[in-house]
C-alpha positions in Angstrom: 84.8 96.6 99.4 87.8 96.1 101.7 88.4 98.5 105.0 91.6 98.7 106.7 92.1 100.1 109.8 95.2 101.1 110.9 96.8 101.3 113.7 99.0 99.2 117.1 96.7 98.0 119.1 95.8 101.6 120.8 92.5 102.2 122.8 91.7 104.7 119.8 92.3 102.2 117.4 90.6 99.2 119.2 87.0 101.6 119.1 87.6 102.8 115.5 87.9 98.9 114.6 84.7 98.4 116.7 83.2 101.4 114.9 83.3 100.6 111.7 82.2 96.8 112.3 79.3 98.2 113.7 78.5 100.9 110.5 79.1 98.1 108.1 76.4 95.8 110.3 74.5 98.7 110.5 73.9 99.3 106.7 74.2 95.6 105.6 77.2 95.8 103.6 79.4 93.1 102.7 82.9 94.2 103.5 86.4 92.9 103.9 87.4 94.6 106.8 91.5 94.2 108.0 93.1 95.3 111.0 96.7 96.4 110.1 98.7 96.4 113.3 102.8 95.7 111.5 104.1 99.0 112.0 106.1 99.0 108.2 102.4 98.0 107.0 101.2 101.0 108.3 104.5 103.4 106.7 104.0 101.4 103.8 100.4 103.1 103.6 102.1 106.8 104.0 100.2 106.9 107.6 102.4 108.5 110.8 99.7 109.4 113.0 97.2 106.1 113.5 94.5 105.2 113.8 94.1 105.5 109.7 91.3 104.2 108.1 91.5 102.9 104.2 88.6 102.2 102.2 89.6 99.9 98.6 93.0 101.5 99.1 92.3 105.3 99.5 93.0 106.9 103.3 89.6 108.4 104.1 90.8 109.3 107.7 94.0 109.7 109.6 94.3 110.6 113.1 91.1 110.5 114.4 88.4 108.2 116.6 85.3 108.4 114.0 82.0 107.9 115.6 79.7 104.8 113.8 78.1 107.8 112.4 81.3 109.3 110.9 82.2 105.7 109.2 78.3 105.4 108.1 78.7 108.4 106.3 81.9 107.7 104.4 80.6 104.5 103.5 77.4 105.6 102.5 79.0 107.1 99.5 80.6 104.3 98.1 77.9 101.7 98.2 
């Protein structure tokens, strides 16, 4: 499974990185998990409003801080 999260270096997307490294901990899941900061990188992906998160190349979230819960969640159903 690879996991990007995208975004500039925000405080936003500083905790949703921290979020999700704690989900995927959390559930012992093996994950790739890439922090796309290039700003093309992030056009590239269709995303305008960051942070974005990507999960094996699908946007699952755009725009908003998800709680560990949230990211649990949205990998629970694609274990």
């Amino acid at each position: 499974m690879k996991i990007e999260i995208l975004g500039t270096g925000c405080a936003k997307c500083k905790s949703l990185e921290k979020n999700v490294r704690q989900a995927v901990s959390d559930l012992g899941m093996k994950a790739e998990i890439v922090k796309v900061e290039d700003m093309n990188e992030i056009i590239e992906h269709g995303v305008m409003v960051t942070p974005a998160l990507f999960i094996d190349g699908k946007s699952v979230s755009v725009g908003k801080l998800l709680t560990v819960e949230d990211v649990k969640k949205l990998l629970a159903v694609r274990k």
